[in-house]
N, C-alpha and C positions, 0 to 999 in steps of 0.2 A: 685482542678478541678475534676467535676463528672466522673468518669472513666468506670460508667455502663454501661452493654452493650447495651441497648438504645441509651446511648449519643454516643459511638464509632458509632456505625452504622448509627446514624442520620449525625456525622461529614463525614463518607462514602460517604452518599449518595449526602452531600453539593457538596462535591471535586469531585464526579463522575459526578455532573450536571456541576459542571464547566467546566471539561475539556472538557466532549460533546459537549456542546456550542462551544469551542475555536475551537474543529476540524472539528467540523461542519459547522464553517464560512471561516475555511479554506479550507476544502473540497469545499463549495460555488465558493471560489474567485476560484481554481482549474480548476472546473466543467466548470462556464462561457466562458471561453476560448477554450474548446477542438473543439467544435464546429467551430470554426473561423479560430484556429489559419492557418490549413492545408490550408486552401481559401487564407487566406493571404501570406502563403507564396506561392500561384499558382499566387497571382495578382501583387507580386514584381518581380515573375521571369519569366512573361509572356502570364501564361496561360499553363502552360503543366502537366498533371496528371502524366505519370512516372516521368518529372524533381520534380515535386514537391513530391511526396512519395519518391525519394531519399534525398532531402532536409529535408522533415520532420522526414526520418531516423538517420539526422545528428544531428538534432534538436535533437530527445530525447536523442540518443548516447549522445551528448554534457550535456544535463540536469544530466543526471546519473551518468557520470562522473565526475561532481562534486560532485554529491551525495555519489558517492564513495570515492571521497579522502574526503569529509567535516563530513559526517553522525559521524563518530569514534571520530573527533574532537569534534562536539558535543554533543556526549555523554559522552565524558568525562570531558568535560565543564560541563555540567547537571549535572556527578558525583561530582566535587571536589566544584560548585557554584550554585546548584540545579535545578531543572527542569525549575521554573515560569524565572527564567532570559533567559535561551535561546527559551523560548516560544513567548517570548516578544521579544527580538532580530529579529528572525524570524520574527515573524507578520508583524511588521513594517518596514523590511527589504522586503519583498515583497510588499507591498503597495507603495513603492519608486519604487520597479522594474517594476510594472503591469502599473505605469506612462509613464515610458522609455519606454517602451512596447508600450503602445498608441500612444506614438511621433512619432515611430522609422519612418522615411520615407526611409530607405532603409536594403535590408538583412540584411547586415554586422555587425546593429546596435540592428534587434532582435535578432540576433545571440547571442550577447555579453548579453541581458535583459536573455535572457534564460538561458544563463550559471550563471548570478548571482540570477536565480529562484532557479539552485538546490541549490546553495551553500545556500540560505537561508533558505529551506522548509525545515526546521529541528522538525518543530514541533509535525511531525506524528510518529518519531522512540521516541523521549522525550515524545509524550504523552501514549507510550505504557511504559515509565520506570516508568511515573505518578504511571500507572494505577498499576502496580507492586510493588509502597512503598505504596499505599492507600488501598490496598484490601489482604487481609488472600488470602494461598496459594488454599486454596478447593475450592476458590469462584472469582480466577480472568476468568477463561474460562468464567465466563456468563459476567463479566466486558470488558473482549475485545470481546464479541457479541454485548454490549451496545455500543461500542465505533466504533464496527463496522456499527451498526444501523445509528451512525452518520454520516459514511463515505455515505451510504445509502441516507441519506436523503440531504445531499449536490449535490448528483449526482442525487436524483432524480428531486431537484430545479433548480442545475446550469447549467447543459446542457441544460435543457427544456428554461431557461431564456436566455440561451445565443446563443442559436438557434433564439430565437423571436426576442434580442437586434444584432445579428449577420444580419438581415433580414433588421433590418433600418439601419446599417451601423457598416463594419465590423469594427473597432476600437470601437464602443461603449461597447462590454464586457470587454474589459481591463479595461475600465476607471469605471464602477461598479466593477472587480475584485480587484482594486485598492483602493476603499471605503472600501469593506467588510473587505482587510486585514488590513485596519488601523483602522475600526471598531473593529478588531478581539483586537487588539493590546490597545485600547482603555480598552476594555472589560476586557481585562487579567491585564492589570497595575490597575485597580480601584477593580477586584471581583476577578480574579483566588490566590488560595492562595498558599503557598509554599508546597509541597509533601514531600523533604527531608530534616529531620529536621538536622542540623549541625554535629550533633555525629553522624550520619550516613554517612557525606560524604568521598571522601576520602581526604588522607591526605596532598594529593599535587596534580598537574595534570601532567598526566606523558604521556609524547611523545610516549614511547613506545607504548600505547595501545589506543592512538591519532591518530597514522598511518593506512591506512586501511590493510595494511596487519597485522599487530599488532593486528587489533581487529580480523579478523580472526582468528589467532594463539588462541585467547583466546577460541573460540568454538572446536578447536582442544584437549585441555587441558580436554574437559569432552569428556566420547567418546557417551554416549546418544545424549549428543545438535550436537555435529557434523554430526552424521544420521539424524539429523532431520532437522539440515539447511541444509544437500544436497537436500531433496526434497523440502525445501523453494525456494532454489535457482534455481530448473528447475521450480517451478510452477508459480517463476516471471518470467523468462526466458519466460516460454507461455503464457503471459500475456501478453508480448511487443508487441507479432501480432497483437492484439488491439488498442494498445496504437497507432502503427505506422501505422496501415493499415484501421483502421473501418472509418473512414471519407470517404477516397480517393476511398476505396474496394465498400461501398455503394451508392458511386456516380457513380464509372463507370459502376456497376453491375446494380443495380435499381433504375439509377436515382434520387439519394434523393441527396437536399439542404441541407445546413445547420438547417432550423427548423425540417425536417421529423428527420436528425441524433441527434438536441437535444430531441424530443420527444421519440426516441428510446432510447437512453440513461439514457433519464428518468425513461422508465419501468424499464431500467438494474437496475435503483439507487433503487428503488419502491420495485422491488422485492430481489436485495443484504440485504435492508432492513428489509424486511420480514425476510428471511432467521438467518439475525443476531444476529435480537430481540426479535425472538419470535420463531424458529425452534431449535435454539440451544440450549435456554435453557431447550426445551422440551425434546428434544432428549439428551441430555447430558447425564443425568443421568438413562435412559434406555439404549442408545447403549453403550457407555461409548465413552475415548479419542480414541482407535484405529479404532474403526466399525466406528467411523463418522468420521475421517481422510481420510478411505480407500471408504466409502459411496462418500464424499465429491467432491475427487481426481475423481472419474468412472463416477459422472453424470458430472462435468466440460468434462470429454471426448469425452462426447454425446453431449455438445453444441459445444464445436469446429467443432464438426462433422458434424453439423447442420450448422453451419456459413462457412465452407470452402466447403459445397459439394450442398447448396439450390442453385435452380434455380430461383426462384423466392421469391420474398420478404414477404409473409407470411411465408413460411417454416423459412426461416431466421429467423424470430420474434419467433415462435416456438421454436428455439433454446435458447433463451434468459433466461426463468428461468429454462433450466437444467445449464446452464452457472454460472448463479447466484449458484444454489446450491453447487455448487464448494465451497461455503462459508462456508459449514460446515466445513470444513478441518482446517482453519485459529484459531478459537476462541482457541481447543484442542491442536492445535499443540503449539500455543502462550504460554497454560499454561505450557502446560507441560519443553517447554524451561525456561520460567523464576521461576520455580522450582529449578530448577538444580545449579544456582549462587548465591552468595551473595547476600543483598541488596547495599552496596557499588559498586557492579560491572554490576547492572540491567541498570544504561545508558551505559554502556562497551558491555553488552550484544545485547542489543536495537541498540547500533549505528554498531556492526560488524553482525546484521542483514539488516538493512540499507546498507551497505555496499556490502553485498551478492547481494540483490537486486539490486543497482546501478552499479555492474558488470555485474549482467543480463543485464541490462540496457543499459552498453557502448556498447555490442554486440547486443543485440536482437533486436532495433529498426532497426539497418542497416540489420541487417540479415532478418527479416521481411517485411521493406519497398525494398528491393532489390531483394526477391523475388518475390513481387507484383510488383513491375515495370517489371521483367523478365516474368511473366507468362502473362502479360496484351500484351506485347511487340511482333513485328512478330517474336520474336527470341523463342517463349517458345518451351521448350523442349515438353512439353504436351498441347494440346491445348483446351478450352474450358474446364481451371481450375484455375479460378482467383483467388481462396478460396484457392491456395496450401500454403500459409504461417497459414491459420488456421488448413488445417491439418497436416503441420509439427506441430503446438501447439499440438494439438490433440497427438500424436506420444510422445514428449516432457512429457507429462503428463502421459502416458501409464509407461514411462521408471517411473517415479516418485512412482506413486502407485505401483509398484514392490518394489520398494527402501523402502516405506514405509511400504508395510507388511513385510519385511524381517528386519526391523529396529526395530519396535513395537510388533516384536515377542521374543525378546531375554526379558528376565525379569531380572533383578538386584539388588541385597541388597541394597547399595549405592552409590550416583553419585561421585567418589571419582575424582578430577582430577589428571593430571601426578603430579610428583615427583615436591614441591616448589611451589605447584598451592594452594590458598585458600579453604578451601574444603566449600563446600555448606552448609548451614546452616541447615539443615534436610536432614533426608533420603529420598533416590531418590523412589519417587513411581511409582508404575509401570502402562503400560499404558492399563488396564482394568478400567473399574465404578466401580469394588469393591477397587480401589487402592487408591482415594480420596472421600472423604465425597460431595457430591454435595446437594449445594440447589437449590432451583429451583431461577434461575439468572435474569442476565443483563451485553460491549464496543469490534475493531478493526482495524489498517492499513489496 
């Protein structure tokens, strides 16, 4: 077999178009609904925008909680039976779910379609373990900006399409998000090929690091990745104010439907895009991993702050691509984590980030949608400040970016874990551009 470095890098560049494709039709099916789904649950329970932002806080709390106890599991499925089966799993596990979804003619029953969304949507922490067996350690940050790209252009399509399909009738995005993932799944069982070859996996599947606290404990064992998943963990945490609040928040505020919120979300997808694919890898290797962490984290601050304090809906929009540039932070900090492990223990690593984030998740929707019902409400402690769950985000990510200059400032020979822990397979580099080789790139969650 040609083993030149032509043929490697041409085999790269196959496996990185594939998995693009697979999360970008995931991210699709995703997108089409966000737009909808808030409407819908206001038209099952009546008609009420606080009842329904508490509901939809229970909705995501409920999604991420599976994401929480499942994410670990499947990555360590991913470890011990490799990536392409639980990618496939997944796919096609949603396409069954985004059906039930369609039917559902009462709460109870999207309730249940939603809990079995998280347990299934396993393919966004597996395609970041993809990208980690497929790509050399100096060259995955421009890999998860490509992968990011993806995430991008799914949001730039889905929500814009399921604004316009939400407009002829709100069950119709399910029933397209339901094609695409069994599209997705089509796709992956005929072209996506396998990432981890057999002598790589591991040797059994073990419960231990199955559980979600299990996989935590394993970021505990390096003390680098564990500074670095605590500011993962609050900048998903700021992120729920989004997830739970931008529908409901932009309808009571400035009267936007469902097409104006998929259009807006569009430019979110448009310019996350931009950001991913084409700023990072420019900037990579002039600022380095820590300047564009610490860059990243400061302008995401200033769209919060723009989204929780605009009075009117240009200003709001305005907010939008400092929001986006938040993006830069994800690609650098992504490598620099899966540096630090094994390649046996990169779905261990991938699912106890998953994880992190699906405990922001159980908390932050309720804490986000309960503050916007409270400050919408005649009960608000402050009045004429319906943005305050975007500027507790705002706050949330301040604390972050402290954590993260004082994390990225310590330098260290090697990432060595506690006592019985597998030690990483090279030396821990440190988090300056003179500390890995960068080319100029290309993929992230």
């Amino acid at each position: 077999m040609d083993q030149s470095p032509a043929a490697v890098a041409t085999r790269q560049r196959a496996a990185l178009t594939f998995i693009f494709v697979t999360v970008m039709l995931d991210m699709l099916a995703f997108g089409i609904i966000i737009p909808v789904l808030p409407h819908l649950i206001m038209q099952l329970i009546g008609g009420s925008i606080p009842q329904a932002a508490v509901w939809s806080g229970m909705f995501g709390a409920l999604f991420m909680l599976m994401q929480f106890v499942f994410s670990p599991v499947q990555g360590a499925l991913s470890d011990r039976f490799g990536r392409r089966t639980v990618i496939l799993i997944s796919s096609f596990g949603l396409g069954v779910d985004f059906i039930v979804m369609a039917l559902a003619p009462a709460l109870w029953l999207l309730f249940i379609g939603r809990a079995v969304s998280g347990v299934c949507a396993a393919s966004f922490s597996t395609a970041n373990a993809y990208i980690a067996d497929i790509m050399p350690k100096e060259k995955r940050a421009a890999a998860f900006g490509t992968l990011g790209a993806a995430f991008g252009i799914g949001f730039i399509v889905g929500p814009a399409l399921g604004g316009f399909l939400g407009h002829l009738h709100i069950r119709l995005p399910f029933w397209v998000a339901a094609g695409l993932s069994l599209i997705n799944f089509a796709y992956g069982y005929f072209v996506l090929p396998e990432s981890l070859p057999r002598e790589k996996r591991s040797a059994r599947f073990d419960w231990r690091h199955a559980n979600p606290f299990g996989a935590v404990v394993l970021l505990r064992r390096y003390p680098q990745v564990f500074g670095l998943a605590a500011v993962f963990f609050l900048s998903n945490l700021a992120q729920f104010s989004l997830n739970s609040t931008y529908v409901l928040y932009t309808d009571y505020r400035y009267g936007w439907g469902p097409q104006m919120v998929g259009y807006t979300l569009a430019l979110v997808g448009l310019c996350s895009g931009l950001v991913q694919a084409v700023l990072v890898r420019r900037l990579m290797p002039r600022l380095g991993e820590r300047r564009l962490i610490l860059a990243g984290l400061t302008l995401c601050i200033v769209g919060y702050v723009f989204f929780g304090l605009a009075p009117v809906a240009w200003l709001f929009v305005l907010g939008i691509p400092f929001l986006c540039l938040g993006g830069l932070a994800g690609p650098p900090a992504q490598a620099l984590l899966t540096q630090q492990v094994d390649p046996h223990e990169q779905g261990r690593l991938q699912g106890a980030l998953s994880s992190l984030a699906s405990l922001a998740g159980i908390f932050g929707p309720a804490l986000f949608a309960n503050l916007f019902a409270l400050f919408v409400s005649n009960h608000a402690p402050v009045r004429h400040l319906p943005g305050a769950a975007f500027v507790l985000a705002a706050l949330l990510l301040l604390v972050a970016a402290v954590m993260a200059a004082r994390v990225t400032r310590q330098r260290h020979g090697v990432a060595t874990p506690a006592t019985g822990a597998i030690a990483p397979g090279m030396p821990f580099n440190e988090f300056s551009s003179e500390a890995l080789p960068h080319d100029p790139p290309e993929i992230s969650r």
